[in-house]
N, CA and C atoms as an extended XYZ file, in Angstrom:
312
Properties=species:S:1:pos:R:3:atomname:S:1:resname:S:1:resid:I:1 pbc="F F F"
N       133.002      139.409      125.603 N   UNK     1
C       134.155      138.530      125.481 CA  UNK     1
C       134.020      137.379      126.474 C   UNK     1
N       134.782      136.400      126.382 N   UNK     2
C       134.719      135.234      126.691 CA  UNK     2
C       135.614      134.900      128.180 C   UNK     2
N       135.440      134.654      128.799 N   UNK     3
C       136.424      134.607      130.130 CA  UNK     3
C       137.496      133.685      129.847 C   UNK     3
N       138.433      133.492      130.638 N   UNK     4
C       139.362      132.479      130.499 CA  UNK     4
C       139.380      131.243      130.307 C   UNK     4
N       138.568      131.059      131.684 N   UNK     5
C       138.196      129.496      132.276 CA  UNK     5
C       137.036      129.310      131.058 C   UNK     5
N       135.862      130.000      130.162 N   UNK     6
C       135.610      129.283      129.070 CA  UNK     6
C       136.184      128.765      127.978 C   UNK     6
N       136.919      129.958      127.399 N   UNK     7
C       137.586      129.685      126.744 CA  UNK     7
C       138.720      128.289      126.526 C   UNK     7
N       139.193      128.295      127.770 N   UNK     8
C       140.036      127.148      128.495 CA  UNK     8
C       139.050      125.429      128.059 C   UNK     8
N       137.707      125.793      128.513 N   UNK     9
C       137.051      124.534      128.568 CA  UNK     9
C       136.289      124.346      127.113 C   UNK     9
N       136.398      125.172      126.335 N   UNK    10
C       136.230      124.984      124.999 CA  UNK    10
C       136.624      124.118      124.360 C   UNK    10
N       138.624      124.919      124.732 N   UNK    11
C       139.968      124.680      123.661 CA  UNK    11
C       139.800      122.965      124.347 C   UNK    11
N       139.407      122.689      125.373 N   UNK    12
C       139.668      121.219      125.861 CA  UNK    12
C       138.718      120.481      125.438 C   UNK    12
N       137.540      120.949      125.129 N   UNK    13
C       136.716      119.946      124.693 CA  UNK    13
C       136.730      119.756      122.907 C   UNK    13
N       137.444      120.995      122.723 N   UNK    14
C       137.617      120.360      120.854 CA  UNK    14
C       138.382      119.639      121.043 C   UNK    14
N       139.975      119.213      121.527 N   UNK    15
C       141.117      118.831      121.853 CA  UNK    15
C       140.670      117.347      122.380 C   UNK    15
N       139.553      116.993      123.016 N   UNK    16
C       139.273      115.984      123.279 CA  UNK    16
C       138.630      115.042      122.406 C   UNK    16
N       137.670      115.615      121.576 N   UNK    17
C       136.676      115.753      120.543 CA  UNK    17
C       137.922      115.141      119.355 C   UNK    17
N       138.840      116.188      119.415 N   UNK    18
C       139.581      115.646      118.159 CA  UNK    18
C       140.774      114.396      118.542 C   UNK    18
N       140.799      114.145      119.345 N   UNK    19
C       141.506      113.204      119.956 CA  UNK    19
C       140.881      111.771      119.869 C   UNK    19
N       139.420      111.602      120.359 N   UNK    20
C       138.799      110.506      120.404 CA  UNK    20
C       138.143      110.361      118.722 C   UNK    20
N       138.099      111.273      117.991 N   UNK    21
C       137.668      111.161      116.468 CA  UNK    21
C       137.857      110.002      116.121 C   UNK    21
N       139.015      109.103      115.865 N   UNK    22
C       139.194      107.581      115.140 CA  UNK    22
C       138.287      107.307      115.772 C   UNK    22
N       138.226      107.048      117.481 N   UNK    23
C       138.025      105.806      118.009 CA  UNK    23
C       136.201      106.143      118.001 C   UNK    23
N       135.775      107.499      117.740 N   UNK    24
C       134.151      107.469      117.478 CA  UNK    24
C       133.891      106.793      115.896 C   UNK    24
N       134.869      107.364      115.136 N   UNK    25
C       134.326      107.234      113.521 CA  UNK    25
C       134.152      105.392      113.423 C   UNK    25
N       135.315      105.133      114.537 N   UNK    26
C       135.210      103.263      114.118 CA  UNK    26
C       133.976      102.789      114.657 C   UNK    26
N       133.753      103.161      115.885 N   UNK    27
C       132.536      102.788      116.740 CA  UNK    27
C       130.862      102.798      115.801 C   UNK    27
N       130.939      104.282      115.008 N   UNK    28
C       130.244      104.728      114.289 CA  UNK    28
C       129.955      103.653      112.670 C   UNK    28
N       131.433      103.393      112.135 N   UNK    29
C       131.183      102.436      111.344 CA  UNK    29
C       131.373      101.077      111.544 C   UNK    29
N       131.401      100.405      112.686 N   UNK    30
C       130.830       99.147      113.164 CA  UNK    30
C       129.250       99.304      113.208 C   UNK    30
N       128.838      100.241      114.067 N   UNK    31
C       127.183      100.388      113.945 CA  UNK    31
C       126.768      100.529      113.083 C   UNK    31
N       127.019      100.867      111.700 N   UNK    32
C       126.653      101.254      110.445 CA  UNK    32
C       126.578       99.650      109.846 C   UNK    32
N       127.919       99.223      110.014 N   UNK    33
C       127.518       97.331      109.759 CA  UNK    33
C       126.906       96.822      110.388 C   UNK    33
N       126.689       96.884      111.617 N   UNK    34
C       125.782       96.013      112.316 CA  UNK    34
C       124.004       96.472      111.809 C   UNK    34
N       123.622       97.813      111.386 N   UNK    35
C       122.676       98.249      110.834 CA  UNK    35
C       122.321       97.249      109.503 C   UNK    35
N       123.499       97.070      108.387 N   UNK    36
C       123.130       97.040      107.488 CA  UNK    36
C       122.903       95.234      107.463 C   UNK    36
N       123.624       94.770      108.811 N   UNK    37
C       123.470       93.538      108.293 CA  UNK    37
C       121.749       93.071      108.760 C   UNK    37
N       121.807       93.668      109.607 N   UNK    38
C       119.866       93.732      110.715 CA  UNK    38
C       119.493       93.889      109.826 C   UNK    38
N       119.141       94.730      108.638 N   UNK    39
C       118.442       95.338      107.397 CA  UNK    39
C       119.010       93.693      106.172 C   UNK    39
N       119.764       93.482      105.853 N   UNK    40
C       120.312       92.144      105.149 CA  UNK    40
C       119.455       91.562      105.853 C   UNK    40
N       119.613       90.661      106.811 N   UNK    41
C       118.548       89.597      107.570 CA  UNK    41
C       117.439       89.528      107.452 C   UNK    41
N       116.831       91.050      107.451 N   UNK    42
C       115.880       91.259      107.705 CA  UNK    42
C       114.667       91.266      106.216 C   UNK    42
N       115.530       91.563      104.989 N   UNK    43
C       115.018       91.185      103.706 CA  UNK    43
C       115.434       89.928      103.434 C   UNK    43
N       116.437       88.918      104.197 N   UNK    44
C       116.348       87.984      103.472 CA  UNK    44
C       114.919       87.111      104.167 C   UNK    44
N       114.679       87.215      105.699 N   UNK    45
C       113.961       86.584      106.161 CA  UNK    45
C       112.809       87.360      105.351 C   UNK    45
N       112.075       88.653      104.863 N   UNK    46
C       110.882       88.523      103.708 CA  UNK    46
C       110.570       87.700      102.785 C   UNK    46
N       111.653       87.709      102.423 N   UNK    47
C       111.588       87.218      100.978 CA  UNK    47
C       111.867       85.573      101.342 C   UNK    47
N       112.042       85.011      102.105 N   UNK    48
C       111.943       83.769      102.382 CA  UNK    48
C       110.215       83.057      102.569 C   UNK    48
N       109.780       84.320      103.496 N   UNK    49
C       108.006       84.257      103.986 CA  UNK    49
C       107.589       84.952      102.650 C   UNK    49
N       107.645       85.172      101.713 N   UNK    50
C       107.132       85.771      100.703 CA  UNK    50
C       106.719       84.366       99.701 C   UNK    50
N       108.398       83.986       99.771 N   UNK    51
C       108.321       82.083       98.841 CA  UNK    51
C       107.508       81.378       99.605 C   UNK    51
N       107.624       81.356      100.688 N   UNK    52
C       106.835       80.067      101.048 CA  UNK    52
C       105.393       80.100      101.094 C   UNK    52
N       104.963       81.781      101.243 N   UNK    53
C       103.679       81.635      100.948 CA  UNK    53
C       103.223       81.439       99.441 C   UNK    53
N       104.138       81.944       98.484 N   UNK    54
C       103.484       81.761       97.190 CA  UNK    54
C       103.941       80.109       97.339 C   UNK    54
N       104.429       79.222       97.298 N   UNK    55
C       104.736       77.526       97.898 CA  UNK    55
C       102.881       77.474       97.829 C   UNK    55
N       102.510       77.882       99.363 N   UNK    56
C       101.246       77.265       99.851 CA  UNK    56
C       100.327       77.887       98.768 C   UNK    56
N       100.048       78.909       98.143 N   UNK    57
C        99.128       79.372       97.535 CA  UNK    57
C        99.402       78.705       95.847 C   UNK    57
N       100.003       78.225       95.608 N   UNK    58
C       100.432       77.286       94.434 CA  UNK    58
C        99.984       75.909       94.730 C   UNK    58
N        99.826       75.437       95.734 N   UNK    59
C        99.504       74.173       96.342 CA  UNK    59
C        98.348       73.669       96.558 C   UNK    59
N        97.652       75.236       97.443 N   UNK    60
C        96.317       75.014       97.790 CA  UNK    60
C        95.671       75.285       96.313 C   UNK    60
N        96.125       76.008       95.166 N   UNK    61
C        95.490       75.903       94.001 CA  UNK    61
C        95.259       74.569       93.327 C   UNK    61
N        96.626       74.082       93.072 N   UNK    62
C        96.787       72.487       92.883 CA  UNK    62
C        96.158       71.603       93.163 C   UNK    62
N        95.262       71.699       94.741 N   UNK    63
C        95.090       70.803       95.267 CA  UNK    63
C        93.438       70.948       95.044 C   UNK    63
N        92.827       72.596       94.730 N   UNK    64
C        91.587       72.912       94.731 CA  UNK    64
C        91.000       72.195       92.972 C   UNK    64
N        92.308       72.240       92.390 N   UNK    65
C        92.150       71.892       90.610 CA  UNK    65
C        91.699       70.251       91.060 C   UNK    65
N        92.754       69.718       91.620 N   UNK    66
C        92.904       67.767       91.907 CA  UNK    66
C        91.639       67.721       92.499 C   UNK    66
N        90.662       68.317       93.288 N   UNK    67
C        89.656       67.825       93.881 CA  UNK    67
C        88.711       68.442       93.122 C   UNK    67
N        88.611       69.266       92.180 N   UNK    68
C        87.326       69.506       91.161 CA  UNK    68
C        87.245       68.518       90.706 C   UNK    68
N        88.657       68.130       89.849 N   UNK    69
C        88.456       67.255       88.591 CA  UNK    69
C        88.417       65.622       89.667 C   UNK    69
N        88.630       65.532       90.635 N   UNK    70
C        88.180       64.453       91.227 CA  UNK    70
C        86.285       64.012       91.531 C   UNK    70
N        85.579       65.592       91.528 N   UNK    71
C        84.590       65.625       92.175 CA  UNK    71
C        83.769       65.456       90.604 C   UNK    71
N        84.282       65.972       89.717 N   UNK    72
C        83.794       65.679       88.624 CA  UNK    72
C        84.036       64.088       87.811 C   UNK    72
N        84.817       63.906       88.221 N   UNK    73
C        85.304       61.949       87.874 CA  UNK    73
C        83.988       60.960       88.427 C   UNK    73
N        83.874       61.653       90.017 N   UNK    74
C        83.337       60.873       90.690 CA  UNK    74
C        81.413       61.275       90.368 C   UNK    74
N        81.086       62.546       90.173 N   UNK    75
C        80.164       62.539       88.879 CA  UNK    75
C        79.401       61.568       88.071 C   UNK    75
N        80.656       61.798       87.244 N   UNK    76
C        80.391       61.072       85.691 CA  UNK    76
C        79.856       59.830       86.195 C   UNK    76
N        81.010       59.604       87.135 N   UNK    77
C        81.045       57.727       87.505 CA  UNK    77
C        79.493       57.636       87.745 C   UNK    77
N        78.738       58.176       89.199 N   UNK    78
C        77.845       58.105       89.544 CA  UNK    78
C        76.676       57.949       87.996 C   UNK    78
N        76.506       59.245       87.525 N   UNK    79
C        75.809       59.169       86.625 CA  UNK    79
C        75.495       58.337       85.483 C   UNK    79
N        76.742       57.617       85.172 N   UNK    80
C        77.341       56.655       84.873 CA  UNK    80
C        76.418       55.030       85.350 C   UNK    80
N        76.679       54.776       86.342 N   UNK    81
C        76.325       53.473       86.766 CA  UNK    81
C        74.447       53.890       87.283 C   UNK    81
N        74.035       55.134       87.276 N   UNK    82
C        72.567       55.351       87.410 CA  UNK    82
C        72.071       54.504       86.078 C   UNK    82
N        72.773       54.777       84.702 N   UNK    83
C        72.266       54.655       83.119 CA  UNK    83
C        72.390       53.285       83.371 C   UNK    83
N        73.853       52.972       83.937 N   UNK    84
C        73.706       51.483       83.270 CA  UNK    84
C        73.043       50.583       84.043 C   UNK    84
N        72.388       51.013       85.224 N   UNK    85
C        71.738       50.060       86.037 CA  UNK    85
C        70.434       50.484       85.419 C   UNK    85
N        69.971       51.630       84.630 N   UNK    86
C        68.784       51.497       84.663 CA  UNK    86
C        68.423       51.009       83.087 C   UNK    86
N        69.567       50.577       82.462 N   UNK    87
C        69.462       49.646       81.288 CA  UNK    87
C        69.322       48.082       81.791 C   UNK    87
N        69.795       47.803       82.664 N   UNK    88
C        70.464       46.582       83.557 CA  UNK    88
C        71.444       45.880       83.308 C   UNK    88
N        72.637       47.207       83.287 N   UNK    89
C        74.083       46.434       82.786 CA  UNK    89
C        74.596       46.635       84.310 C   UNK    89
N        73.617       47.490       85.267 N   UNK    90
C        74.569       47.408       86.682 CA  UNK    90
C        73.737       46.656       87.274 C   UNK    90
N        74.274       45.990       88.844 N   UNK    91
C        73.292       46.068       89.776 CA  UNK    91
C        72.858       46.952       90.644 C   UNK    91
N        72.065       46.991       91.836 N   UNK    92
C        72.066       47.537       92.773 CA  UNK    92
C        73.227       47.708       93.744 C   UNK    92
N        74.125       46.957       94.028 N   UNK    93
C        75.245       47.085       94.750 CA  UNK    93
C        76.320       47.832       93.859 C   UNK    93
N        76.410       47.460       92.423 N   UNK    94
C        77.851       48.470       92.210 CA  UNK    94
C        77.630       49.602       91.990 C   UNK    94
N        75.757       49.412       91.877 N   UNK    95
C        75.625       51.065       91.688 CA  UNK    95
C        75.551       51.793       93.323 C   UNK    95
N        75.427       51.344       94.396 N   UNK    96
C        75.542       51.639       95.494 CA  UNK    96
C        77.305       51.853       95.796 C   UNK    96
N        78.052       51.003       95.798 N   UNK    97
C        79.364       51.511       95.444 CA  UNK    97
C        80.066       52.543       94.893 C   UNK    97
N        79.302       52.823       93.727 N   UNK    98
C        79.512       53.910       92.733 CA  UNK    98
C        78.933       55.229       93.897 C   UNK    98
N        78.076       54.757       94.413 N   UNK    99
C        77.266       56.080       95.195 CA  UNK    99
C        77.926       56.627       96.106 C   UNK    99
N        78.224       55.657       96.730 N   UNK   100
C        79.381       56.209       98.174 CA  UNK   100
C        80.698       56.580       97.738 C   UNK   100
N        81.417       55.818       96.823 N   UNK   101
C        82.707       56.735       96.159 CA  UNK   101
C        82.421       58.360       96.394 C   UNK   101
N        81.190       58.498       95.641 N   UNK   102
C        80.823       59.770       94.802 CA  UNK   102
C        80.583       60.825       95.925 C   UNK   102
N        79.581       59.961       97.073 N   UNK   103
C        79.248       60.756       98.552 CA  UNK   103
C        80.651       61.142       99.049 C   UNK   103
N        82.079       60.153       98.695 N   UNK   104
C        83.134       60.759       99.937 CA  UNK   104
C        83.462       61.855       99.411 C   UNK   104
């Protein structure tokens, strides 16, 4: 059996326990919001770095397409002013022009 003075410090600590109950359960569901909003923030800031990388990887594609079909323009051109200078519809200078376009 249980002595007095435990018993005593039991009955006081449920009594206390049930006393402070609101003021834990509120404490408890403030932290529960403050959780969920850290977790909110925290997917919106993903999904923000998620867009912006598909942004750059849409871009750097864009930009890899614009400089093929640039590198191929500048090609043709070249190959281009080789024929017609060596018909002699170019000279030496625009076909040198044509060359360095093509080199940048």
């Amino acid at each position: 059996a249980l002595p007095i003075s435990e018993i005593g410090r039991l009955l006081s600590f449920g009594l206390l326990d049930l006393l402070t109950l609101p003021m834990r359960k509120g404490i408890a569901d403030q932290r529960i919001k403050q959780a969920q909003l850290r977790l909110s923030s925290d997917v919106v800031d993903q999904v923000t770095q998620v867009r912006q990388s598909w942004v750059r990887a849409v871009a750097a594609q864009q930009t890899l397409t614009y400089t093929q079909q640039v590198v191929a323009s500048a090609q043709a051109s070249a190959e281009l002013s080789k024929r017609m200078q060596a018909v002699g519809n170019f000279n030496k200078l625009e076909r040198a022009r044509q060359q360095a376009f093509y080199a940048d």
